[in-house]
Structures are given as structure tokens and as C-alpha cells.
VOGU-3710 file (C-alpha; in Angstrom, 3 decimals, decimal comma):
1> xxxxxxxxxx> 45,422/-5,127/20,122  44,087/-1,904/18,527  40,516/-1,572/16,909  40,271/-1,855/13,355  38,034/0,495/11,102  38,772/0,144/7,140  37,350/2,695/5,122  37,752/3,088/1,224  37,877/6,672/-0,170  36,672/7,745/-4,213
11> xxxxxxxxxx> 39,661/9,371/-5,886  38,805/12,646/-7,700  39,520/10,372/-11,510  37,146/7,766/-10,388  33,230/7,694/-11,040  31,094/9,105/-8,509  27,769/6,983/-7,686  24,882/9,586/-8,154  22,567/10,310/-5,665  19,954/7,522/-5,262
21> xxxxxxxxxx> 22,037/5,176/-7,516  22,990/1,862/-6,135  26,387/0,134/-6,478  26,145/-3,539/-7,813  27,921/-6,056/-6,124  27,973/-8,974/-9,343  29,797/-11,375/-7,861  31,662/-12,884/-4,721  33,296/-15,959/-2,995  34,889/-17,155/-0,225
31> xxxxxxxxxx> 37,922/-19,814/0,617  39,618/-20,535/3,467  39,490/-22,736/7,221  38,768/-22,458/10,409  42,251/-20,765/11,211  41,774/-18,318/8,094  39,584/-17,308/5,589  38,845/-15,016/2,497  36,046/-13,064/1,072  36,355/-11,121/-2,315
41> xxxxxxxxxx> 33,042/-9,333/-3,547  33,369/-7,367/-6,868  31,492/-4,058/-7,522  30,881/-2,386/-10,842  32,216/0,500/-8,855  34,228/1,704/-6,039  32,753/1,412/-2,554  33,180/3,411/0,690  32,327/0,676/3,561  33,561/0,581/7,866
51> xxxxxxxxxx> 34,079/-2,730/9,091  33,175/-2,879/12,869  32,814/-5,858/15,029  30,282/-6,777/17,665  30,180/-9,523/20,433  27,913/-11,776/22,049  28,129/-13,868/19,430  31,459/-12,586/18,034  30,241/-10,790/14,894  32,220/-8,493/11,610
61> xxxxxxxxxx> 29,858/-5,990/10,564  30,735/-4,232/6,902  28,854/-1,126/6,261  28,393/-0,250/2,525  26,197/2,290/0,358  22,923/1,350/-1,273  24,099/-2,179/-2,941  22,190/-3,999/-5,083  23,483/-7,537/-4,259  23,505/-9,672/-7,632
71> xxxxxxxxxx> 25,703/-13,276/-7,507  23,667/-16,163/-6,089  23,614/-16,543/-2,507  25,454/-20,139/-2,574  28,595/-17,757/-4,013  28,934/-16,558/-0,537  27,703/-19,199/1,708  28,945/-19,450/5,410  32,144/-21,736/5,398  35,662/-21,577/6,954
81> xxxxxxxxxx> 35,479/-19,047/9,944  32,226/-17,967/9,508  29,034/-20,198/10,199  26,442/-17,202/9,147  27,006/-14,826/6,579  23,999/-12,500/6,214  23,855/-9,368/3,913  21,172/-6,753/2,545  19,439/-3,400/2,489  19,413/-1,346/6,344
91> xxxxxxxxxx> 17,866/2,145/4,749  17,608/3,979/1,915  21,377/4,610/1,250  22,996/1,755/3,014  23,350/-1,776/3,171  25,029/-3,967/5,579  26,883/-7,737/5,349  26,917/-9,556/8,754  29,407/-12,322/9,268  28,972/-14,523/12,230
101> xxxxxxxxxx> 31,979/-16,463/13,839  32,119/-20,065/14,546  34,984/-18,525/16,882  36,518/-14,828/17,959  37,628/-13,847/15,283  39,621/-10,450/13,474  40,587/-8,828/10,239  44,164/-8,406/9,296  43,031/-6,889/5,695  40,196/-5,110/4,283
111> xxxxxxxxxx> 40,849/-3,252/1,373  39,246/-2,119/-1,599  41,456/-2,919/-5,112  40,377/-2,363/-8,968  40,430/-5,518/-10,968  42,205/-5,587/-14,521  38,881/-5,234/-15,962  35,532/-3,965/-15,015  34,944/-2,656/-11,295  36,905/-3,123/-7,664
121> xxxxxxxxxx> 36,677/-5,432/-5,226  36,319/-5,458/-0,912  39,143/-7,842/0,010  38,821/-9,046/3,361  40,806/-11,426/5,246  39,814/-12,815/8,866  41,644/-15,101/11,174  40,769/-16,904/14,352  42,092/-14,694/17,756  41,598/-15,290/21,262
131> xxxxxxxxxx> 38,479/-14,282/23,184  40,628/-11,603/24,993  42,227/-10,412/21,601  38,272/-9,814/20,402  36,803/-7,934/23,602  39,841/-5,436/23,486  38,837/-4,983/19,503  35,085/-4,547/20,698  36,155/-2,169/23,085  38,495/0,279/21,539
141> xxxxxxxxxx> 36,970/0,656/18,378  34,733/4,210/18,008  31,998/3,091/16,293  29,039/2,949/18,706  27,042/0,616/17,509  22,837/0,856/16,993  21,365/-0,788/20,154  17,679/-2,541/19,532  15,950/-0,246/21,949  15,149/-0,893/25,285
151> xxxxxxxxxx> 11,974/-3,662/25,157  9,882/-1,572/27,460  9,546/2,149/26,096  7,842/5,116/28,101  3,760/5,187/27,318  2,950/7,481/24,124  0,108/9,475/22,242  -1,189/6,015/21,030  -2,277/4,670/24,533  -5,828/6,550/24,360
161> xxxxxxxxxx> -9,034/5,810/23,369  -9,457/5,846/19,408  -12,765/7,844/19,779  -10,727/10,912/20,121  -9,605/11,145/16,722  -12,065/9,580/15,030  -9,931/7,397/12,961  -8,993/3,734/14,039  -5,185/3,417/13,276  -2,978/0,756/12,203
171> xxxxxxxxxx> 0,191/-0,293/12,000  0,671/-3,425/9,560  4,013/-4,568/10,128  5,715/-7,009/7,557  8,392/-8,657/9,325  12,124/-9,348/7,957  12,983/-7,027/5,492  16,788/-6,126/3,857  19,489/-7,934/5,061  16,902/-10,300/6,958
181> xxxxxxxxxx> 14,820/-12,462/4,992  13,891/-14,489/7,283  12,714/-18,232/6,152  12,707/-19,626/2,830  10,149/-21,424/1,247  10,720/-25,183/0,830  10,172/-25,182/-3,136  9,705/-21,734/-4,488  12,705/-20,295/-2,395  11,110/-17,534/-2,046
191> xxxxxxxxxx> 12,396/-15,725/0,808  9,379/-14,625/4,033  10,550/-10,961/3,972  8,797/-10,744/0,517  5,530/-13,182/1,211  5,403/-10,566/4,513  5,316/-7,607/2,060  3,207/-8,599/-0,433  0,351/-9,596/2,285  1,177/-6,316/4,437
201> xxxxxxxxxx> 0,437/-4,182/0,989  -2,812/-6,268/0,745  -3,941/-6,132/3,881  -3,420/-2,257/4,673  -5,476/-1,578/1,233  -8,261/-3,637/2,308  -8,350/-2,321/5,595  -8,991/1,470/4,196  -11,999/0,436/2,345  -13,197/0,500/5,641
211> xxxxxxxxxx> -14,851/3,789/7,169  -12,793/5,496/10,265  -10,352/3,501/9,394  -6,462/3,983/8,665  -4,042/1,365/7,562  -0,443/1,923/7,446  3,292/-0,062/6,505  6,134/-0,124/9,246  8,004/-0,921/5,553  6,595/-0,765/2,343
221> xxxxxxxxxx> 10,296/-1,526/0,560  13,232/-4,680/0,818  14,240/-2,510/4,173  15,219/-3,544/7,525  14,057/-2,517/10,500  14,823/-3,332/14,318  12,760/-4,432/16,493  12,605/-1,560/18,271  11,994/0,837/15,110  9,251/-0,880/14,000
231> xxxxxxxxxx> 7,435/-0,513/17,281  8,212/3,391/17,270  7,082/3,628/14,029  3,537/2,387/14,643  3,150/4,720/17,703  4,751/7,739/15,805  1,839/7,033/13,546  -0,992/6,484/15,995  -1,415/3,185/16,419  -4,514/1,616/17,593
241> xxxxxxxxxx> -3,491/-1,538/16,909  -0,158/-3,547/15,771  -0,387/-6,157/13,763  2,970/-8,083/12,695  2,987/-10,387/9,988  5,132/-13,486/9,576  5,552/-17,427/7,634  7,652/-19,367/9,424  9,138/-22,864/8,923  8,958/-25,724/10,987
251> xxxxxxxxxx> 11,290/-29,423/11,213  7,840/-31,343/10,899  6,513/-30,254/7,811  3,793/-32,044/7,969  2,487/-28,931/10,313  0,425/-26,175/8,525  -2,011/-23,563/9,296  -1,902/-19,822/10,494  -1,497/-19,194/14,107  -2,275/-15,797/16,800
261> xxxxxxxxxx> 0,335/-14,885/18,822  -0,002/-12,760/21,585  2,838/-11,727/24,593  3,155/-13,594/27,243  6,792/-14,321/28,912  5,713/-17,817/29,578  5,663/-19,484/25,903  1,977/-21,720/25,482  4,388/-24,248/24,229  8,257/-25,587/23,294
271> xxxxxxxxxx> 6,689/-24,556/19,152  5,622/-21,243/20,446  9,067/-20,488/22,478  11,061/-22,022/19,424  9,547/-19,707/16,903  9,615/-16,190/19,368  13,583/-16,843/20,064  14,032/-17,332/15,967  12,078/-13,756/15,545  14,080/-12,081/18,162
281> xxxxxxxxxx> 17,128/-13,054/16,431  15,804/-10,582/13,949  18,593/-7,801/15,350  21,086/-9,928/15,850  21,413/-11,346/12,077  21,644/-7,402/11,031  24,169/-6,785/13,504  23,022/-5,305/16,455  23,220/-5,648/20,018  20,711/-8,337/21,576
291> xxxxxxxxxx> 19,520/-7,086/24,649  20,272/-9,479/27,845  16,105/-9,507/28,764  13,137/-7,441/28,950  14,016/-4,752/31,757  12,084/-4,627/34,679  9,236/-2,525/35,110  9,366/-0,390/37,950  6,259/2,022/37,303  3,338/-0,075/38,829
301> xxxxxxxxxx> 1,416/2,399/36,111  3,161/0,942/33,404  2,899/-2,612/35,123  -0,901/-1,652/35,093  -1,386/-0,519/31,165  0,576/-3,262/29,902  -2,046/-5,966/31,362  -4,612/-3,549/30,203  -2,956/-3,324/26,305  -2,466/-7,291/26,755
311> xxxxxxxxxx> -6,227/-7,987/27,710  -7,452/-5,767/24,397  -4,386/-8,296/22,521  -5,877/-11,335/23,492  -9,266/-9,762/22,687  -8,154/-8,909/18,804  -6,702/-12,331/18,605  -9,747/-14,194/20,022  -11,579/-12,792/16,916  -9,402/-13,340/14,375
321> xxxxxxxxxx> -9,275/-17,086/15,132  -13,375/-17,258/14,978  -12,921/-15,019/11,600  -10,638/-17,575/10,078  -12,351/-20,885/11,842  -14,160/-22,724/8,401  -12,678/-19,909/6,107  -8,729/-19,776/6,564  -6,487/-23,028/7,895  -5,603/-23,054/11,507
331> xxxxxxxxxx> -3,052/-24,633/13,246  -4,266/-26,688/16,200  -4,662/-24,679/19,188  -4,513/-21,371/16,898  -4,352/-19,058/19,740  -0,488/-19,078/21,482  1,411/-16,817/23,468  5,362/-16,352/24,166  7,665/-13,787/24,624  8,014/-11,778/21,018
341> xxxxxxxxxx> 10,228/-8,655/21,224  7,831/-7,021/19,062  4,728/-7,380/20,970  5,918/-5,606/23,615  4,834/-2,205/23,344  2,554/-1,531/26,936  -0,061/0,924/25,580  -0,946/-0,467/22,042  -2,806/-3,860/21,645  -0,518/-6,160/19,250
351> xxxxxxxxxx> -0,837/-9,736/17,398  1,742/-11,384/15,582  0,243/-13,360/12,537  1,951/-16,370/11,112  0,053/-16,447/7,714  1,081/-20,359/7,479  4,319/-22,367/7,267  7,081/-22,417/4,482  7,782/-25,562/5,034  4,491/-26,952/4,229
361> xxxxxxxxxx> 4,363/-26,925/0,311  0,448/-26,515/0,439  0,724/-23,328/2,593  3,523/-22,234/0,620  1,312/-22,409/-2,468  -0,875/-20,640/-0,936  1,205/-17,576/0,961  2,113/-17,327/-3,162  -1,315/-16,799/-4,504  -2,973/-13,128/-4,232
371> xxxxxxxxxx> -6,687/-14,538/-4,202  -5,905/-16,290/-0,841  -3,815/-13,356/0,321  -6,840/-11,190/-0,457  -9,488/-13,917/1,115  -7,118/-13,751/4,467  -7,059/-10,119/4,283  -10,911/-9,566/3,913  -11,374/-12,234/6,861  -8,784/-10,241/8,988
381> xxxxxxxxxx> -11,249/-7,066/7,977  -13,939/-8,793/9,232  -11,602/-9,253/12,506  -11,075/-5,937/13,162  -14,018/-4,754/12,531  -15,648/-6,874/15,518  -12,727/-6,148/17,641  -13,708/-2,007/17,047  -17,184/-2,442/17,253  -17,631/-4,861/20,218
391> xxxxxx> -14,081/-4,004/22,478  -12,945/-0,590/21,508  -16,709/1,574/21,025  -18,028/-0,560/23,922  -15,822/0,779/26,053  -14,005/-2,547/27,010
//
């Protein structure tokens, strides 16, 4: 079995897409079993895209140019061989549709076609193969595809006191992004990747009204990021702190309230555990490799500033619970710990905030409204500011 790469190619009579334009894919759908299946998505113009496949689960990645995705998201709901489909901005000029197997499957056509009318459209047709028939594609393909990043990553600029700057840093990371939206809310349908945003943007701003100190976005558009990136990207920026924002949803939705998370590979709880696995599926849904653990740590000086970083964590999340106890809902037992990919940075101090739950219409009414988003973002001020004055200047 030989590895199959599809690419379209512009002719020189068609209509180039300008630089920084986005193509527009207006409409899609998909038919077929669990022996075969078919998905047609039309374009207003003609795209270039690779189509690449990943394992572990068995995964068709199709690479694309900016897209603006515009037909409703039932149009190309997971059916026949595919029990995730998954699509959306990865950077500036590229976007990415992930289609997860209910089995090992292959393509036997991807092609782009013009209709009779306005635009082209990606043609593809998968069918079920055998687990062999799939490892052989994985393996002689040439595409190498991203990896996540190893979980542990080499101590940087950012593991130093902040006093020798002068300027407290950080990193406000809204989670999901592009072709991961992460939950939906239960009434509005509003997706988490944008409640994540809209709070991030709030709470950096109200963070720089504060003297010495520096807020900035891991993502400040619809982008995704890895887990890995998102991490770099703090310390490439001088993180002091890392603070990643999230709103879940829960089966009981009965359950609301915002919750600290800080690392610990021994989840507080089956809820705690349950919600870090569904974050560190983050990679996975955009079509990357999931690392088989956390590596282990061989430097006992690593070993050593990792339970140092983890003791400043649990210090920052101590005091945003008694900054939000009588002022902001908390879960019971608001303080958890598990093992979140994206906590796991040893030499800068890092929370994970779930704002509230999706699935609860009250918090969702409220993870919509900017007063409460600003009222969480001055208490989370008020956080920090006690972490830096009592931990960080005292010289804890």
C-alpha cells in the first residue's frame, strides 16, 4: 500500500487568492456507511490542500489555506466512517479539517473539481482498510507531522526572580482556539474558544492598569495553538506567571462555579481527571501526535525547580480562591489538582481557570455578560496582586 498525498494546483486562467485573503468554504455534506463514505465541500475558489493521515486514533488530516468556513456545522456532522469531524483556523494562512475514524481507514479519491456554476469543490472519498493497510500508509507517507512538544522542556530566561526586570510578566492564555472550540454552551451555542477570548482580552487589560505589571495573549485571534506552543510562547515572553483560561461542561448540570487547577499527576478527583484528559485532547482534535506520557525527568535540578514552580502554583491559586470566596461562585472544593499538559512548564508558576460551566445555563449567562467578566477580572487583579506582594517580593 503506498502513501497518499493529494494536492490541488491553480491553473495560470484561474483566480489567484490575494495575499491575506481567505477562501470561503459555503457549503458541504457528507453520505455514506461504515464501509464507505463521501465528503464534498464547495469553495468560492480553487484550493491547494495535502491530505495526510495520522494514527493512534486512526486520523485524515486535510491541510487548506486561510478558509473561512461558512455552512452550518450539522452540514458536516460526523457520520458513516467518521465519528469526529473537526475543522478550523491553525495560523494565519492555514486551516486544517480533522476527521477521526470509527475504524482504519484510507482515501481512494481526493480531488478538487469546478462545479457548473460558482466555485470548486474537495471531493474526498474514504473507505474502511485493515489496521496493517493504515500503519504502512502512516509510515510511507513524507509528511512529518507537527509533534505537541515534549511535556517537560529545558529551564528558560523566565525561571528567575521578577525583581530583575522590574516588570511582573504574564502570560494569559485563552484555551481552544481555530479548529478547537472546545465546549459549547448548553443554550447560546456559543462555542468556549470564544468565551476564553473574550475574558483573556479582559483580563490582560485589567491587569496593565496595574504598576510593574505586564499582561500578555498566547492568542488574541480564532487561532490554534498546541499545547506545547502556548507554553513556549509565555516563556519567549517572560513569563512570571501562566494563567490558562477555560469553561467546561459537565453530565450533571446541576454543577456550577469556577474552579483552580493546579498540576499534580495524581487527579484531586474522578471530575478533576475527567476534565484534564478532555483538555489534553486539545492536540489530538487538530491533528497531532498525542504524546504516550510525561517523560521522565532525569535532572534531579529540574526534579528540584519543578516542586519549587509547583509550590509558588499552589500559592497563586490559594489566593485566587480567597479573592473570589463571597464575590465570584465557587465550585465546592474550588482548589483541584490533576495532570494538565499545559501546566507543566517546571520554572514558571501556572493555574488553569475554569471561569464556570457551559452546561449550567446560569454560568453560561454569566461567562456571556462583560460586567461579570470584568468583576472576575478585577477580583483575579486583586489575586495577583497579593500573590506579588506577599510570595514573589517576600522572597518566598
Amino acid at each position: 500500500m503506498v502513501s497518499f498525498v493529494a494536492r490541488a494546483h491553480a491553473t495560470e486562467t484561474e483566480p489567484a487568492t490575494g495575499e491575506g485573503e481567505k477562501l470561503l468554504a459555503f457549503s458541504a455534506r457528507i453520505a455514506g456507511d461504515d464501509a464507505r463514505t463521501r465528503v464534498v465541500i464547495d469553495f468560492d475558489g480553487k484550493p491547494e490542500f495535502s491530505a495526510h493521515y495520522v494514527a493512534s486514533p486512526e486520523r485524515i488530516v486535510i491541510d487548506l489555506p486561510a478558509t473561512a468556513f461558512g455552512f452550518p456545522a450539522a452540514d458536516l456532522s460526523a457520520r458513516g466512517l467518521f465519528k469526529d469531524i473537526r475543522y478550523g483556523t491553525m495560523g494565519q494562512g492555514s486551516a486544517r479539517i480533522v476527521f477521526t475514524g470509527i475504524r482504519p481507514v484510507r482515501l481512494v479519491l481526493a480531488e478538487v473539481q469546478k462545479n457548473e456554476g460558482h466555485g470548486y469543490r474537495l471531493v474526498l472519498d474514504a473507505e474502511m482498510t485493515t489496521p496493517k493497510a493504515f500503519a504502512d500508509l502512516v509510515a510511507q507517507q513524507k509528511w512529518v507531522q507537527p509533534q505537541s512538544g515534549s511535556a517537560i522542556e529545558g529551564l528558560g530566561a523566565s525561571a528567575r526572580d521578577p525583581a530583575t526586570d522590574g516588570v511582573f510578566t504574564i502570560a494569559v492564555d485563552a484555551g481552544h482556539g481555530g479548529i478547537d472550540t472546545g465546549a459549547m454552551g448548553a443554550t447560546s451555542k456559543t462555542p468556549e474558544k470564544e468565551i476564553t477570548l473574550a475574558f483573556a482580552e479582559t483580563l490582560a487589560a485589567r491587569l496593565n492598569q496595574e504598576k510593574g505589571v505586564k499582561a500578555f495573549l498566547t492568542r488574541d485571534s480564532d487561532t490554534f495553538l498546541s499545547l506545547s506552543e502556548r507554553v513556549t510562547l509565555a516563556r519567549q515572553g517572560g513569563a512570571d506567571l501562566f494563567i490558562s483560561l477555560h469553561a467546561d461542561t459537565l453530565g450533571q448540570k446541576n454543577i456550577r462555579g469556577a474552579t483552580v487547577y493546579t498540576l499534580s499527576d495524581t487527579a484531586s478527583d474522578r471530575m478533576a481527571a475527567a476534565l484534564a484528559a478532555r483538555e489534553n485532547l486539545s492536540d489530538q482534535l487538530a491533528g497531532y501526535s498525542i504524546e504516550s506520557g510525561p517523560p521522565e525527568i532525569a535532572d534531579i535540578l529540574l526534579d528540584l525547580a519543578r516542586r519549587e514552580t509547583q509550590a509558588f502554583s499552589i500559592s497563586l491559586a490559594e489566593r485566587v480562591v480567597k479573592s473570589f470566596d463571597g464575590q465570584i461562585g465557587l465550585i465546592n472544593n474550588p482548589h483541584r489538582q490533576a495532570g494538565f499538559q499545559v501546566l507543566r512548564a517546571p520554572d514558571m508558576p501556572s493555574i488553569l481557570l475554569e471561569l464556570g460551566f457551559l452546561s449550567n445555563p446560569a454560568d453560561e449567562a454569566l461567562l456571556l455578560d462583560p460586567a461579570w467578566r470584568q468583576k472576575v477580572a478585577d477580583r483575579m487583579a486583586d489575586a495577583v496582586g497579593r500573590y506579588r506582594a506577599e510570595t514573589v517580593a517576600g522572597g518566598g
